[in-house]
C-alpha positions as CSV (number, residue, x, y, z in Angstrom):
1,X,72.1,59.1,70.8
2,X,68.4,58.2,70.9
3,X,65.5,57.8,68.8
4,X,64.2,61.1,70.4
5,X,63.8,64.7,68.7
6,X,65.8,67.1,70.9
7,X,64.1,70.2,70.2
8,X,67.6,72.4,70.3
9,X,69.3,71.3,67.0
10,X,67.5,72.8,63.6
11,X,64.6,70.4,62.6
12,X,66.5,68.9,59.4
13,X,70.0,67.7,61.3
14,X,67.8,65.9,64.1
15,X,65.9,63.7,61.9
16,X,69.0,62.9,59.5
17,X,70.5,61.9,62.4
18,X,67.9,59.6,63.7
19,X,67.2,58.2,60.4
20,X,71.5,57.6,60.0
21,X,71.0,55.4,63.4
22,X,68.2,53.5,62.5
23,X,70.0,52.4,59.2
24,X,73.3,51.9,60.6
25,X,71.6,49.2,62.9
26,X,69.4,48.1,60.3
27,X,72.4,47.1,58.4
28,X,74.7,45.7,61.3
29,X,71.3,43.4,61.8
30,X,71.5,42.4,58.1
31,X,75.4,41.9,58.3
32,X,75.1,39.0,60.6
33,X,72.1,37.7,59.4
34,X,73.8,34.6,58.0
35,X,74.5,33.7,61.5
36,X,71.2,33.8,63.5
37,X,68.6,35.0,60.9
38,X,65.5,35.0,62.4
39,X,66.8,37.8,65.3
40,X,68.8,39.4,63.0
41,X,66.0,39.8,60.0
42,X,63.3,40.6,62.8
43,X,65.4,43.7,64.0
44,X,66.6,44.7,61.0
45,X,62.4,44.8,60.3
46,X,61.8,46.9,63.1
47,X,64.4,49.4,62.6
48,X,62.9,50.0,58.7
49,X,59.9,50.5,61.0
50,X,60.8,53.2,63.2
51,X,62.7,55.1,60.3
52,X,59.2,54.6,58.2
53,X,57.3,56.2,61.2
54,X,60.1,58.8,61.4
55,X,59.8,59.5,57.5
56,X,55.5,59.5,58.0
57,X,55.8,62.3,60.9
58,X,57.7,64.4,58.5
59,X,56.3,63.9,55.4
60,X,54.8,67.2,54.8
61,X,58.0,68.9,55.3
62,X,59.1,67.1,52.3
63,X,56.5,65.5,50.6
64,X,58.7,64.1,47.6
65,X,61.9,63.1,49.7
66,X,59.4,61.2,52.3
67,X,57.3,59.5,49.8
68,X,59.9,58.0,47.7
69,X,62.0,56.9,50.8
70,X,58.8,55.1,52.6
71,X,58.3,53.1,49.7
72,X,62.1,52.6,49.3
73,X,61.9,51.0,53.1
74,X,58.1,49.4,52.7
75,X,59.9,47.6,49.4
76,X,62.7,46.2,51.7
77,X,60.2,45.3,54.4
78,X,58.4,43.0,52.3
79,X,61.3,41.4,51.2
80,X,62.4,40.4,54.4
81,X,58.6,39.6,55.1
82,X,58.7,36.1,54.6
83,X,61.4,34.9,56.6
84,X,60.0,36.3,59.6
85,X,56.6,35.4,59.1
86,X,57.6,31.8,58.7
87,X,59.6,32.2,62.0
88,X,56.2,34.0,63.9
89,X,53.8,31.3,63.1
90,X,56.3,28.8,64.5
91,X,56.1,30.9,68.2
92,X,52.5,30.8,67.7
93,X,51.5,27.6,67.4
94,X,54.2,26.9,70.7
95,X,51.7,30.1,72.0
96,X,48.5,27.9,71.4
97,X,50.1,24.4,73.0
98,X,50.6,26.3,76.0
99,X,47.7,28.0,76.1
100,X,45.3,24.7,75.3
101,X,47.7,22.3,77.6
102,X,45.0,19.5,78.1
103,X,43.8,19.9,74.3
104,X,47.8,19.6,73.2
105,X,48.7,17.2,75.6
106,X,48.1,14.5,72.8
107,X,50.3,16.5,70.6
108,X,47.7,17.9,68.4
109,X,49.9,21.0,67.6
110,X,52.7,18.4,66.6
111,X,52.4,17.6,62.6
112,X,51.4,21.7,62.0
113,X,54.7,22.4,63.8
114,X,56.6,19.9,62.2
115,X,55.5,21.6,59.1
116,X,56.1,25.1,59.9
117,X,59.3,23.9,60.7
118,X,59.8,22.6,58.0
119,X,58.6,25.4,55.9
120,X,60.4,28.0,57.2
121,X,64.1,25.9,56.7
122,X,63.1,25.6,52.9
123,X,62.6,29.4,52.9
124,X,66.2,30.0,54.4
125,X,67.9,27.6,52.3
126,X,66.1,29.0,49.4
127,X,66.0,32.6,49.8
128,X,68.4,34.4,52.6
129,X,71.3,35.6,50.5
130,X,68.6,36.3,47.7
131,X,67.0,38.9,50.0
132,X,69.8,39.8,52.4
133,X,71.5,41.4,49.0
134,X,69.5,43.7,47.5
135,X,68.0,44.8,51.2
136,X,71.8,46.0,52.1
137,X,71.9,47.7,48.7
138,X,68.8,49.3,48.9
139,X,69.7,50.7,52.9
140,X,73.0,51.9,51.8
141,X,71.1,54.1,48.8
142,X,69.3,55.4,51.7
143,X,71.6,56.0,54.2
144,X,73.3,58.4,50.9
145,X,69.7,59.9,50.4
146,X,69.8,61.5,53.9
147,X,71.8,64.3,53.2
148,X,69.3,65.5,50.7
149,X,66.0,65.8,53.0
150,X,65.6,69.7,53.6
151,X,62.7,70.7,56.3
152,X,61.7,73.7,57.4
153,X,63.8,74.9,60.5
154,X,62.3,77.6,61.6
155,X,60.5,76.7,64.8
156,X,56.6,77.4,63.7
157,X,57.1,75.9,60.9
158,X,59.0,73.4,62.1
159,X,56.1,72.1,64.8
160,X,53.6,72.7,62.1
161,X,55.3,69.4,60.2
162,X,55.6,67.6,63.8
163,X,52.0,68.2,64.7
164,X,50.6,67.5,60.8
165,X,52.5,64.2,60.9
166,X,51.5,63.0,64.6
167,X,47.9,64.0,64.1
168,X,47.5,62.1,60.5
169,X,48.7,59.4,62.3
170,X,46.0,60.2,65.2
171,X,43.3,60.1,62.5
172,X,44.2,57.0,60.7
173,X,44.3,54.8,64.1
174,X,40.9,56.2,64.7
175,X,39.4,55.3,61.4
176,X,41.5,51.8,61.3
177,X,39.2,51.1,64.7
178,X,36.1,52.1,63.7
179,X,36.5,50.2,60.2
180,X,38.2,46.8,62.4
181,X,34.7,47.4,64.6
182,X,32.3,46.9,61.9
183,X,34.0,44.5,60.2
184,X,36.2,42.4,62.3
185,X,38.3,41.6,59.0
186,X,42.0,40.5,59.4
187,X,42.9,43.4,56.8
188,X,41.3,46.0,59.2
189,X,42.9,44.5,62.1
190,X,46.1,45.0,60.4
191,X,45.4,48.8,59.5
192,X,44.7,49.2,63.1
193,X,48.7,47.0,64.1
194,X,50.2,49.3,61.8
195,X,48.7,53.1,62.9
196,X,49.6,51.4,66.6
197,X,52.8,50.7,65.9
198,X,53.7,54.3,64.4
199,X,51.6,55.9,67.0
200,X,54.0,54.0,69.4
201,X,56.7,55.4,67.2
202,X,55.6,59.4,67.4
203,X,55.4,59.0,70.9
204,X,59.1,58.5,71.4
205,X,59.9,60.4,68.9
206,X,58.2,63.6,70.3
207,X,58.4,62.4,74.1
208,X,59.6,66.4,74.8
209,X,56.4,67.5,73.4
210,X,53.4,65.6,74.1
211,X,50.5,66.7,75.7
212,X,49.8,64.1,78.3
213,X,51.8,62.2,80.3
214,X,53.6,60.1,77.7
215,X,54.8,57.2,79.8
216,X,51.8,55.2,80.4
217,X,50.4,56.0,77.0
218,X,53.1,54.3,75.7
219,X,53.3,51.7,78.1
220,X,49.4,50.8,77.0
221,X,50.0,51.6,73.1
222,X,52.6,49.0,73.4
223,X,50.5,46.4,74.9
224,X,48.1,46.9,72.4
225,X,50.6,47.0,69.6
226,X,51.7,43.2,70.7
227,X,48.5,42.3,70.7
228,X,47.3,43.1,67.5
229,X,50.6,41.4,66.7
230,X,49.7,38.1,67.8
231,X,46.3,38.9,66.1
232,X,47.7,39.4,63.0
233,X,49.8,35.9,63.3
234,X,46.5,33.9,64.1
235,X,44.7,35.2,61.0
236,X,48.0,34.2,59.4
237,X,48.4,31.4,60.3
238,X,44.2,30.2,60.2
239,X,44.1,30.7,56.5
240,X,46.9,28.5,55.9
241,X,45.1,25.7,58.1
242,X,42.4,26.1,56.5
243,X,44.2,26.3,52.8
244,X,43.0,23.8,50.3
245,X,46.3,22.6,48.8
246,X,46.5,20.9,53.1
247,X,50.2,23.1,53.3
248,X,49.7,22.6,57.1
249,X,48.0,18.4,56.7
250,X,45.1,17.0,56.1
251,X,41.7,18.1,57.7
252,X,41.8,15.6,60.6
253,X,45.5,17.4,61.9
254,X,44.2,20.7,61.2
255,X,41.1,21.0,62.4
256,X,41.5,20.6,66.2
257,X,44.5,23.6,65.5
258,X,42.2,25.3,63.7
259,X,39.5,25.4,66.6
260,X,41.8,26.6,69.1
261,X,42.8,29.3,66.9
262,X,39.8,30.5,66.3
263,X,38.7,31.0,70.1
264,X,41.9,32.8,70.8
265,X,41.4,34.9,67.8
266,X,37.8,36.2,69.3
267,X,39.3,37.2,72.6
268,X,42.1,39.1,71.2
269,X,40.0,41.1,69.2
270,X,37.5,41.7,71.7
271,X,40.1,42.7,73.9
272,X,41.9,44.9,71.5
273,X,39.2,46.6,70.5
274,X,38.3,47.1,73.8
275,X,41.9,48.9,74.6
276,X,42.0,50.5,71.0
277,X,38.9,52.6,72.1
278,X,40.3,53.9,75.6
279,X,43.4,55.2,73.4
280,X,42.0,56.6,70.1
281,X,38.2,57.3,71.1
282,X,39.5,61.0,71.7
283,X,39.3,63.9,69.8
284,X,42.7,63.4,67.8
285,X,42.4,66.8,66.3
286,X,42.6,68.2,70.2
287,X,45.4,66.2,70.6
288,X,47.5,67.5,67.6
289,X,46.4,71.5,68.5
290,X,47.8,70.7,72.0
291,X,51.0,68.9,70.0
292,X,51.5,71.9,67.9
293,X,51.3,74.4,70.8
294,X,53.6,73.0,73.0
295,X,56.3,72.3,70.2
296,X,56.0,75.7,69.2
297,X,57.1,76.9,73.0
298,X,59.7,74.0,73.4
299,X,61.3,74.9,69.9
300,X,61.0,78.5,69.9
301,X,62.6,78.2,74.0
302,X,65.4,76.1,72.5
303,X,66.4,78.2,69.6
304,X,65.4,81.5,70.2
305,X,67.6,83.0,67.3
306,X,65.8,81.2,64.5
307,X,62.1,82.1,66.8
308,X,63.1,85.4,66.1
């Protein structure tokens, strides 16, 4: 199947079916994590991601069942946080050497990486059967939960929930960029990554019943979305080069890291600020009335007994 709302079944039976797929892979990616971890635990993250977006588009259907099911799946999420974070900084400081090659060529990115490196194999030893446990548990309580999430199926109803959900998400994006504007703070930035990623989400989900042409809106929401991505990883991994207890070395290793860092981190967020704009500057309440109107039609079209 796909992770696309088909607008013939009822409402309720389309999204327990997408959320069934997204945990059946998100647990298939946790059963052979013990093999190659960092792919594993990094797709098992993104599938918790998609079924969160899912869950957030929804939410007012069933406020109670969505809310404690998000924070069942933001729980596992940060569990599984720290393995792939680990694993991230280490593909951005290779990011940096290439993109500095005269300035690396001495191997100034060489002790920082030795101690990712280094870090990151103390956190598998430590901690991968530790989290890979309770985060299997916790997905196969979900997976049970499904069966319980009841939404209204009757098509006005029905694309009232779709068009609530898409437009909050709208909103918060918008707000998330005018906050990471005035501010330019990592935790902003962040805000901004995450109301991306689950606009991203919405627009697959709902690609039957947006607005505008969906394909290059997603195309530049997903450029965006990787950006702020390796955004986020810079801040990262800046404050731990720039962390008292020296996790990363002393001052005279990090600081020439720490330089480089920094100018790439101004670009990026100059340049995603720049693309935020062109893609959330709109009137997001337009967007969600044109949302709610055209999944009326396609809904009421596609099930014309429960229109009626």
């Amino acid at each position: 199947m796909s992770y696309r709302i088909d607008p013939r079944p009822p409402l309720t039976s389309e999204v327990q079916r997408i959320a069934a797929e997204e945990l059946g892979d998100a647990l298939r990616h946790l059963a052979a994590a013990q093999d190659n971890p960092d792919k594993c635990l990094h797709e098992c993250r993104k599938r918790l991601k998609s079924l969160r977006a899912l869950l957030r588009l929804v939410r007012s259907g069933d406020e109670a069942f969505a809310k404690a099911e998000n924070a069942r799946y933001r729980e596992v999420s940060a569990i599984l946080a720290g393995q792939r974070e680990a694993a991230a900084l280490i593909e951005t400081v290779e990011r940096l050497a290439k993109s500095f090659p005269a300035e690396s060529a001495g191997g100034a990115f060489v002790p920082v990486r030795d101690r990712l490196v280094a870090r990151r194999g103390d956190m598998l030893d430590k901690d991968l059967a530790a989290v890979v446990g309770p985060a299997i548990a916790a997905c196969e309580a979900g997976m049970r939960k499904i069966r319980e999430l009841a939404l209204p199926d009757q098509p006005e109803m029905a694309a009232d929930v779709l068009a609530d959900g898409a437009g909050k998400t709208l909103r918060r994006a918008r707000k998330a960029l005018q906050k990471a504007r005035e501010t330019g703070e990592p935790d902003d930035f962040h805000d901004l990554r995450k109301a991306v990623k689950a606009h991203a989400m919405h627009l697959s989900l709902l690609k039957k019943f947006w607005p505008s042409p969906v394909k290059p809106r997603r195309k530049a929401v997903d450029v965006l979305g990787e950006k702020l991505g390796d955004l986020h990883d810079i801040f990262v991994l800046r404050a731990l080069l720039r962390d008292e207890a020296r996790q990363l070395g002393r001052r005279a290793e990090t600081r020439l890291p720490d330089r480089l860092a920094k100018h790439t981190q101004r670009k990026l967020s100059k340049e995603c600020l720049v693309e935020a704009s062109k893609l959330f500057d709109d009137s997001s309440k337009r967007s969600a009335k044109k949302l709610v109107r055209n999944v009326r039609h396609e809904l009421a079209e596609a099930q014309p007994e429960a229109g009626a």
